[in-house]
C-alpha positions as CSV (number, residue, x, y, z in Angstrom):
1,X,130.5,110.8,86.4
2,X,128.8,109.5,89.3
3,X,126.9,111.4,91.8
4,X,127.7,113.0,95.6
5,X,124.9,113.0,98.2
6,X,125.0,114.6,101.4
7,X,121.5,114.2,104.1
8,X,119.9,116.4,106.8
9,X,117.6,114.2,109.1
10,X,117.7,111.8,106.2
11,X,116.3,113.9,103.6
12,X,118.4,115.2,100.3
13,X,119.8,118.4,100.2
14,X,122.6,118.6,97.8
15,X,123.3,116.3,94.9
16,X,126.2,116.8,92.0
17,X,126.0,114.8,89.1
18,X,127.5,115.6,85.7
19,X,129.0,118.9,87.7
20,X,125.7,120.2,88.1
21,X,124.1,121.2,91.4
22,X,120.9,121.4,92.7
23,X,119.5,121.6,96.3
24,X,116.8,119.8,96.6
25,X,115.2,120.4,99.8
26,X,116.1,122.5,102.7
27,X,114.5,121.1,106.3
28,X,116.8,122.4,109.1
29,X,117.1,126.2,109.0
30,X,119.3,126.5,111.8
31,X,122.0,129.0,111.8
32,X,125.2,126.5,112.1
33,X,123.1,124.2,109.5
34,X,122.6,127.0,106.9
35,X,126.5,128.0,107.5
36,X,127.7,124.4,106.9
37,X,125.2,124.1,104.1
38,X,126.7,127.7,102.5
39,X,130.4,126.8,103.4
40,X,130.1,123.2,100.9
41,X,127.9,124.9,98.4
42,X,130.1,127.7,97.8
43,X,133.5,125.2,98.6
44,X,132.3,123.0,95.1
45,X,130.9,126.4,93.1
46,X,134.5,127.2,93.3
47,X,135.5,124.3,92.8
48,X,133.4,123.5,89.3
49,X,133.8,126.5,87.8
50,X,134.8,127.3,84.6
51,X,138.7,128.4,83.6
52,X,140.2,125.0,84.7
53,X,142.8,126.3,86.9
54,X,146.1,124.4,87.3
55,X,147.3,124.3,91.0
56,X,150.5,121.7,90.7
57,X,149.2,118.6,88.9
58,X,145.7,119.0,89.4
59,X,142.8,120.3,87.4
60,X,139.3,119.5,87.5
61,X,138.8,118.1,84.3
62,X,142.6,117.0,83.7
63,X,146.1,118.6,82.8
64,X,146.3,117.3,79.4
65,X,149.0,115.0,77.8
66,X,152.3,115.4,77.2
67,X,155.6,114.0,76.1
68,X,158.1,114.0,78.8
69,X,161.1,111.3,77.7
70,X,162.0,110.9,74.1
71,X,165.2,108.7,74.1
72,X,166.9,106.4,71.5
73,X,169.6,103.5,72.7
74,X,171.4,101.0,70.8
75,X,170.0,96.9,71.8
76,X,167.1,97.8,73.4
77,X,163.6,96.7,73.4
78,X,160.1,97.2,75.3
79,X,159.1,95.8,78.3
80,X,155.6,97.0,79.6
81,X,152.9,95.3,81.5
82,X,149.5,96.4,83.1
83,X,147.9,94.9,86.2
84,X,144.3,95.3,87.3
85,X,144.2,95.5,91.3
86,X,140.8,97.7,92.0
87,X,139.0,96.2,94.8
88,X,135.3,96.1,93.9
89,X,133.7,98.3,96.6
90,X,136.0,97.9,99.1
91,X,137.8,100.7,100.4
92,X,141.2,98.8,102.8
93,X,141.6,100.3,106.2
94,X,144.7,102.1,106.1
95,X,148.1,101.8,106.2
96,X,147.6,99.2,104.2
97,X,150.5,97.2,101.6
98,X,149.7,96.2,98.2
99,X,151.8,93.7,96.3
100,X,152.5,92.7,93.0
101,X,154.9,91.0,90.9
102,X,156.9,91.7,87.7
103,X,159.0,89.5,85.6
104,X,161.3,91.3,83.1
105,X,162.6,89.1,79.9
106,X,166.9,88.4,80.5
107,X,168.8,91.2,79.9
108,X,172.1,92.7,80.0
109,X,170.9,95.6,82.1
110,X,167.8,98.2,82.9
111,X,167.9,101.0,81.3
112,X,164.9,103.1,82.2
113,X,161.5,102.0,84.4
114,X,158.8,103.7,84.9
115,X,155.6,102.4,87.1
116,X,152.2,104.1,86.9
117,X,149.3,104.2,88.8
118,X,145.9,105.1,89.2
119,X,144.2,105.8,92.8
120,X,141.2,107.1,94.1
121,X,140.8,109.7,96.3
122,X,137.6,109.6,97.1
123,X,137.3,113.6,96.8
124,X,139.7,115.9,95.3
125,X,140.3,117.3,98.8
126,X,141.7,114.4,100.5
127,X,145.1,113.8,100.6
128,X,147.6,110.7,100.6
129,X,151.1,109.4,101.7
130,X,152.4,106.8,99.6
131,X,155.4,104.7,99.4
132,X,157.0,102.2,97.2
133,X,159.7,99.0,97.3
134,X,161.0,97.0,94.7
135,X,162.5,94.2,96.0
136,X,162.6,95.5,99.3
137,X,164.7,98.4,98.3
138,X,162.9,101.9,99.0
139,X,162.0,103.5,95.6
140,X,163.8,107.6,95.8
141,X,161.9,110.3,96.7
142,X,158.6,108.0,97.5
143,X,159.8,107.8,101.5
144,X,156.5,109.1,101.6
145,X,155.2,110.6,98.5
146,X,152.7,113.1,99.8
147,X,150.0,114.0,97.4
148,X,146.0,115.5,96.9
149,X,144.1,118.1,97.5
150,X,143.0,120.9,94.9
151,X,146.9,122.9,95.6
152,X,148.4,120.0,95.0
153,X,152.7,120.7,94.3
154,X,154.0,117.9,93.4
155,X,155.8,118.3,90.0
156,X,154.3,117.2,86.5
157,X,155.5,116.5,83.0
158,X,159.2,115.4,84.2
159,X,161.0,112.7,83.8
160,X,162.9,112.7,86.5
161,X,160.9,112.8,89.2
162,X,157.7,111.6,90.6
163,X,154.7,113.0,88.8
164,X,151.3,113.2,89.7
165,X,148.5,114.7,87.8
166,X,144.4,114.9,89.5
167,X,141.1,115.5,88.0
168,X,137.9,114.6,88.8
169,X,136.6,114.2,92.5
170,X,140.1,112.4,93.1
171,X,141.1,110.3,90.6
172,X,144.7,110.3,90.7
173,X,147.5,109.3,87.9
174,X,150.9,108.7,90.0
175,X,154.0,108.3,87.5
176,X,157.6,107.2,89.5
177,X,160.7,107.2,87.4
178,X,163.0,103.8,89.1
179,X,166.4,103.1,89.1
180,X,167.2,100.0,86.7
181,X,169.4,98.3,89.3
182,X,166.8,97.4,91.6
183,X,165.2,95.4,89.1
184,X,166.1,91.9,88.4
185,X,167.6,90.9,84.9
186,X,167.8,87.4,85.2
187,X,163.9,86.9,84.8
188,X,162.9,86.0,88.0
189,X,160.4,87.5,90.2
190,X,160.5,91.6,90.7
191,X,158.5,91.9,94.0
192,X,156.6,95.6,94.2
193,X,155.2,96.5,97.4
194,X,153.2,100.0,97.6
195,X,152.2,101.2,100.9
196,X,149.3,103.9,101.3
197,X,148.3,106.2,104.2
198,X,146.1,108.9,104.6
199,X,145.5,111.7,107.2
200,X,142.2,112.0,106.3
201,X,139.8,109.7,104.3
202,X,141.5,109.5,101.1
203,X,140.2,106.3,99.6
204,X,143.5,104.7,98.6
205,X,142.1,101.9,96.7
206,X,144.5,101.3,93.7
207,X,143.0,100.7,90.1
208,X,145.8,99.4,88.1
209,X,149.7,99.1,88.2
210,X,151.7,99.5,85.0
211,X,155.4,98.9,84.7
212,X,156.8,100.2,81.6
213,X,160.8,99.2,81.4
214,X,163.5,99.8,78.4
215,X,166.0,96.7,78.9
216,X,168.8,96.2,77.3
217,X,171.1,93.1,75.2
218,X,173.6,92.9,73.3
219,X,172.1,90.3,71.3
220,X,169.0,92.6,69.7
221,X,171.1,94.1,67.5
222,X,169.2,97.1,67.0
223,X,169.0,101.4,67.7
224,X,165.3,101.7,69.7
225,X,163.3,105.0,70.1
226,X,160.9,105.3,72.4
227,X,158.6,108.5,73.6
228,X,157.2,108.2,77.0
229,X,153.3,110.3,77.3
230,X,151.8,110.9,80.4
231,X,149.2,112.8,82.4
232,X,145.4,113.5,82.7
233,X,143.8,113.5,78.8
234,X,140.0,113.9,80.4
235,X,137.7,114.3,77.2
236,X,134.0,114.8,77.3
237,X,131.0,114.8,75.0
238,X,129.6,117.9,77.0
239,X,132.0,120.7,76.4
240,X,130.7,123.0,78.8
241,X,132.6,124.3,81.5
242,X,136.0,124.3,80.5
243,X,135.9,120.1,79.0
244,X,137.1,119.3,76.0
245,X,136.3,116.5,73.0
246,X,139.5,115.8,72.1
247,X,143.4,115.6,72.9
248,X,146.3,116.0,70.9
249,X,149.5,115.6,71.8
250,X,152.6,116.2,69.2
251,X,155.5,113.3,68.9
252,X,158.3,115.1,67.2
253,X,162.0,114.0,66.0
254,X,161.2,110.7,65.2
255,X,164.1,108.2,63.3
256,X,162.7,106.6,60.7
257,X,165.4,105.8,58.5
258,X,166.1,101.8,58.3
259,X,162.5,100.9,60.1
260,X,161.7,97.9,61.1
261,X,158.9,98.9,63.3
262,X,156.9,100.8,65.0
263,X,153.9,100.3,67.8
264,X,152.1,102.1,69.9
265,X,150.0,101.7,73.1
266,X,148.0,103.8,75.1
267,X,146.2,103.0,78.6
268,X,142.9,104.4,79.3
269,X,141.9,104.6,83.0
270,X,139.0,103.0,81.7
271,X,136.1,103.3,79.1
272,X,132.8,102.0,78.4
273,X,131.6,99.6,76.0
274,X,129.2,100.6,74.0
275,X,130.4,104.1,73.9
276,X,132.5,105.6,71.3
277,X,135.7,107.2,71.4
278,X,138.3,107.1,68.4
279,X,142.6,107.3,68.6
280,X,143.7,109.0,65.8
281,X,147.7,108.7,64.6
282,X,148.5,110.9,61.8
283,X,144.7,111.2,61.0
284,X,144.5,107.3,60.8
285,X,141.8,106.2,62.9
286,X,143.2,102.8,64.5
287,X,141.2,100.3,66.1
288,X,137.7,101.1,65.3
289,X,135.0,103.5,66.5
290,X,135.0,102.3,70.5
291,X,138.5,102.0,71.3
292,X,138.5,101.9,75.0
293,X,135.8,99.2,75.9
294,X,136.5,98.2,79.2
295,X,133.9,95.1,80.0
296,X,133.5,94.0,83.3
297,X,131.6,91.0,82.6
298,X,135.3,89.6,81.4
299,X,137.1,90.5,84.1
300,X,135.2,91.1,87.2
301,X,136.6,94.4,87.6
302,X,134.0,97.3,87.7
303,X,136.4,99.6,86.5
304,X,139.2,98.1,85.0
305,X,141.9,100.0,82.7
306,X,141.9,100.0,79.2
307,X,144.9,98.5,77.2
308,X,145.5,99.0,73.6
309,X,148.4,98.5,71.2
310,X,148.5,98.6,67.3
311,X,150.7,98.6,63.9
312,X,152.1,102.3,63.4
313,X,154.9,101.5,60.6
314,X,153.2,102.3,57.6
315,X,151.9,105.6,59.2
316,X,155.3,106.5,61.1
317,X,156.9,109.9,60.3
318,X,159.3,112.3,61.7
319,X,156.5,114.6,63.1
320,X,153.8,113.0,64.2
321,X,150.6,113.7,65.8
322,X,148.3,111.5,68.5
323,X,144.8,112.2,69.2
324,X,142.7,111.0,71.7
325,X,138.4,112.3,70.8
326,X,135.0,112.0,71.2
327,X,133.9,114.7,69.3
328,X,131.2,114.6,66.7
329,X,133.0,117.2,64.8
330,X,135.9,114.6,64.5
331,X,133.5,112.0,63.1
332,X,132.8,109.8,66.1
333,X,129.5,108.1,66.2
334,X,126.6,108.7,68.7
335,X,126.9,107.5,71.5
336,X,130.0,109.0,72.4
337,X,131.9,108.3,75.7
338,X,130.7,110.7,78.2
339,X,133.6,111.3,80.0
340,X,136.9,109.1,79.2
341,X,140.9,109.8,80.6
342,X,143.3,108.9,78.4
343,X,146.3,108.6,81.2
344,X,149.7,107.1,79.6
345,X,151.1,106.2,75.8
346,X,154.6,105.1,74.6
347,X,155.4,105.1,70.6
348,X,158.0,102.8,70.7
349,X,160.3,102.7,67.1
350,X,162.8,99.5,66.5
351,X,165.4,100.4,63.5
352,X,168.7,99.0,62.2
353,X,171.3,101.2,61.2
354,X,174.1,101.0,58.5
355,X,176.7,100.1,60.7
356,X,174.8,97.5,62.7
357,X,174.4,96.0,59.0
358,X,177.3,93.1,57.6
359,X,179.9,94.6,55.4
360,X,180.8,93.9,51.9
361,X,184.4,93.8,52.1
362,X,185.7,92.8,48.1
363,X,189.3,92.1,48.5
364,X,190.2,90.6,45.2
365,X,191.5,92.3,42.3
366,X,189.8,92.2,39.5
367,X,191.1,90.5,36.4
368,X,190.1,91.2,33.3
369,X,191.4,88.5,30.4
370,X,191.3,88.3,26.5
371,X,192.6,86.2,23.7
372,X,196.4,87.4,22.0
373,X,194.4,87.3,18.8
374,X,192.6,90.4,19.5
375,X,196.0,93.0,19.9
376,X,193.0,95.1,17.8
377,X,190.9,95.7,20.8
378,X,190.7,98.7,23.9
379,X,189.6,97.7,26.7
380,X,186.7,100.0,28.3
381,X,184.9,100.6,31.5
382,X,181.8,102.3,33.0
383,X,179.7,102.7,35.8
384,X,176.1,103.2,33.5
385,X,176.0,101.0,30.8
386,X,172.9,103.2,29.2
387,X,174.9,106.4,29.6
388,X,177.1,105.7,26.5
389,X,179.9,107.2,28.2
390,X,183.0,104.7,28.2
391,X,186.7,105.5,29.5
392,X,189.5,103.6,28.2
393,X,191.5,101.6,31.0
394,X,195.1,102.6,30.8
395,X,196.7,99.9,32.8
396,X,198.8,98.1,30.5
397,X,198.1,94.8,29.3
398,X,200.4,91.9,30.2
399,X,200.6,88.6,28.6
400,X,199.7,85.7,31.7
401,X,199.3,82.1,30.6
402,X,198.8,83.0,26.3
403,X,196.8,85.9,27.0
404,X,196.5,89.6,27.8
405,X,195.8,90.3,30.9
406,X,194.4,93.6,32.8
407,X,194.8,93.5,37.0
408,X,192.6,95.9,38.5
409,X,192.2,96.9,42.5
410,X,189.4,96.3,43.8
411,X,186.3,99.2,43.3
412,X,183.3,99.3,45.9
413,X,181.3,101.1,42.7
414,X,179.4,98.8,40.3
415,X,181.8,98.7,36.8
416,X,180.8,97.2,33.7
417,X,183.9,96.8,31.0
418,X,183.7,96.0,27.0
419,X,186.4,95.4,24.4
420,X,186.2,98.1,21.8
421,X,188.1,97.2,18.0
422,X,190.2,100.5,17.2
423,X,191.3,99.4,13.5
C-alpha cells in the first residue's frame, strides 16, 4: 500500500503507509489548524481500526469472496474476456465516457452477462455516479449507479442486481448483471460505453473491464455448469489489524458425472512479480508459487489485472474448495505478496449426459440355428458366462431351411447361449 501525505507551510505532518500513522512534525499551532489536524487524525484512527466493520459493500481490508450464481443449462459454453483500460497517472476530468468493445462467438441466444470492474476512488470517502450502455441501450438500474464512501448501501453477494464491494483507500470492484438481449449474437461488435461522474473528487479512473457471458447453441451438444465468485478477497502478509493470509471460498453441488471438463479462472486486481502468492483447488496448488505476476514492462500498464485460467478435471468434485493465500503457514515462500485482491473467479464444468448420447436401438430378432443331426441337444442361455448358471430356452424349435431354428426378441442385456447334449 502506498502512502497519503498531507503539508502545513510545506512541511510533513501526517503520513499513512502500510495503515500506520505517524505525525511527523507540528509547525502551525493555531487553534483552527490543530482542530483540522485532530478532526483527519481521529477521521482515519476510526477508520483503520481493528474489527473490519461491514457498512454495505465496503470494508477496509475487503468483504471476502463468495459464490453468488451457480447455474447449469443445456448447449452452453463460456464466454469471458478481460480488458486493461487504467490510464497511467492520469486522472480524466469528469463526466467523462469510456468505451470498449466486445465480440461474443455466434450463438443462438445470451443467456446470462455479467461485466465487472475495478475503479479508483482516490479515498474511501469519495463517492461516484456511474452509468452504463451496451449498444446504446441503458444497462437497468445503472441510470446512475451511485456508489462510495465508508456507508456505502449498495447491495453485495447477489446476482441480480448491481454489486459493489470497497476496500482499501477506494479501490472499488463494481459487478452489473445485463440482460442477454442487448448483446449481439451474430459476432459483430458489442459497443460498451461507461460514463463516470463525481460530486466530489472521486478519481474515476477505470483499471480493467471484464465481460463474462454464458451463450448458448444448439450445436454444442452439451449440459454446462458454471459458478460465478465475486467480491473483495484482500489478503496480506501482515495480519495485524483485522487482515488476513488467506481466502477460501466453498463451491458446492458440483455435476460431475459424464465430465468432459472443467476450468477455472480467477482475476486478480493485480499482483506483483516477484512476490508469492499461491491458489489452491482442493489442496492442489496450481500454477506455481507467484500466481498473480502482473509485469508492467509487458504491458505498459502500472497496474494492470491479473488473469489466470488452468486444468481442474482431474481435481473436480462435488464439494469443492478454492483458496486464495499468502500465508507462510500454508507453505508460500518468502517473499510473500504484501497485500493482493483476489476480485472475481468462475469454475466453469462442460458434461454430456445419457440422453444427449446416440442410442443403441437393436431391432432384430435374434436367431439362433443348429444342424437336424443334433435332436440330442438343449439349447441354453446366460448373461455371465463364469457364473455357471445356465437357463434352458423354452421357445420351441422349428425346422427353417434343414435346420432347427430358435427366434428370439430382441434383449438390450448382453446373452451368451450354448448347446447342451441331454442323452
Amino acid at each position: 500500500m502506498g502512502c497519503f501525505q498531507m503539508k502545513t507551510n510545506n512541511e510533513t505532518i501526517i503520513s499513512i503507509g502500510d495503515c500506520m500513522i505517524n505525525i511527523i512534525k507540528l509547525f502551525n499551532h493555531q487553534k483552527s489548524a490543530r482542530h483540522t489536524l485532530i478532526s483527519f487524525t481521529l477521521a482515519l484512527l476510526f477508520e483503520l481500526a481493528p474489527g473490519n466493520i461491514v457498512y454495505g459493500g465496503w470494508s477496509q481490508y475487503g468483504v471476502g469472496m463468495q459464490a453468488i450464481e451457480n447455474n447449469t443449462l443445456a448447449n452452453a459454453e463460456l464466454y469471458l474476456e478481460t480488458k486493461t483500460t487504467w490510464l497511467n497517472n492520469i486522472t480524466p476530468s469528469k463526466p467523462f465516457i469510456l468505451s470498449t468493445n466486445f465480440n461474443l462467438p455466434m450463438c443462438d441466444s445470451i443467456a446470462s452477462a455479467r461485466l465487472l470492474l475495478t475503479l479508483w476512488g482516490g479515498t474511501a470517502n469519495y463517492t461516484c455516479k456511474l452509468q452504463a450502455r451496451v449498444n446504446g441501450s441503458d444497462v437497468p438500474n445503472m441510470n446512475p449507479l451511485i456508489f462510495g464512501g465508508t456507508n456505502d448501501v449498495n447491495p453485495y453477494f447477489t446476482s441480480t442486481k448491481p454489486n459493489v464491494y470497497g476496500s482499501g483507500y477506494g479501490v472499488w470492484l463494481v459487478s452489473v448483471p445485463i440482460p442477454g438481449n442487448l448483446f449481439h449474437s451474430d459476432n459483430s461488435t458489442n459497443l460498451i460505453e461507461l460514463i463516470v461522474d463525481t460530486d466530489d473528487n472521486f478519481d474515476g479512473r477505470i483499471q480493467q473491464i471484464t465481460l463474462c457471458a454464458i451463450y448458448q447453441k444448439a450445436a454444442l451438444s452439451n449440459y454446462f455448469q458454471y459458478v460465478l465468485i465475486e467480491g473483495t478477497g484482500d489478503i496480506y502478509t501482515n495480519t495485524t489489524s483485522g487482515k488476513t493470509a488467506s481466502r477460501q471460498i466453498q463451491i458446492n453441488n458440483i455435476n460431475t458425472n459424464y465430465l468432459i471438463s472443467a476450468r477455472l479462472h480467477a482475476i486478480y486486481t493485480y499482483g506483483d512479480k516477484g512476490q508469492n502468492d499461491w491458489l489452491l483447488f482442493n489442496g492442489i496448488k496450481l500454477g506455481g508459487d507467484d500466481v498473480a505476476c502482473h509485469d508492467k514492462t509487458i504491458d505498459g500498464f502500472d497496474y494492470g489485472p491479473d488473469v489466470v485460467t488452468f486444468d481442474v478435471s482431474k481435481i473436480l468434485q462435488e464439494s469443492n474448495e478454492l483458496k486464495f493465500t499468502v500465508s507462510a503457514n500454508d507453505g508460500v515462500p518468502f517473499p510473500g505478496e504484501s497485500s493482493l485482491r483476489p476480485s472475481f473467479s468462475i469454475l466453469e464444468v462442460t458434461r454430456s449426459e445419457p440422453d444427449l448420447l446416440p442410442n443403441l436401438n437393436i431391432s432384430q430378432n435374434i436367431v439362433i440355428k443348429w444342424p437336424l443331426t443334433q435332436e440330442i441337444f438343449q439349447l441354453e442361455c446366460t448373461t455371465n458366462v463364469n457364473s455357471g448358471q445356465w437357463s434352458a430356452v423354452t421357445n420351441i424349435p422349428v425346422v427353417i431351411d434343414g435346420q432347427y431354428t430358435v427366434i428370439l426378441p430382441p434383449s438390450n442385456k448382453q446373452q451368451f447361449f450354448r448347446l447342451r447334449k441331454v442323452q
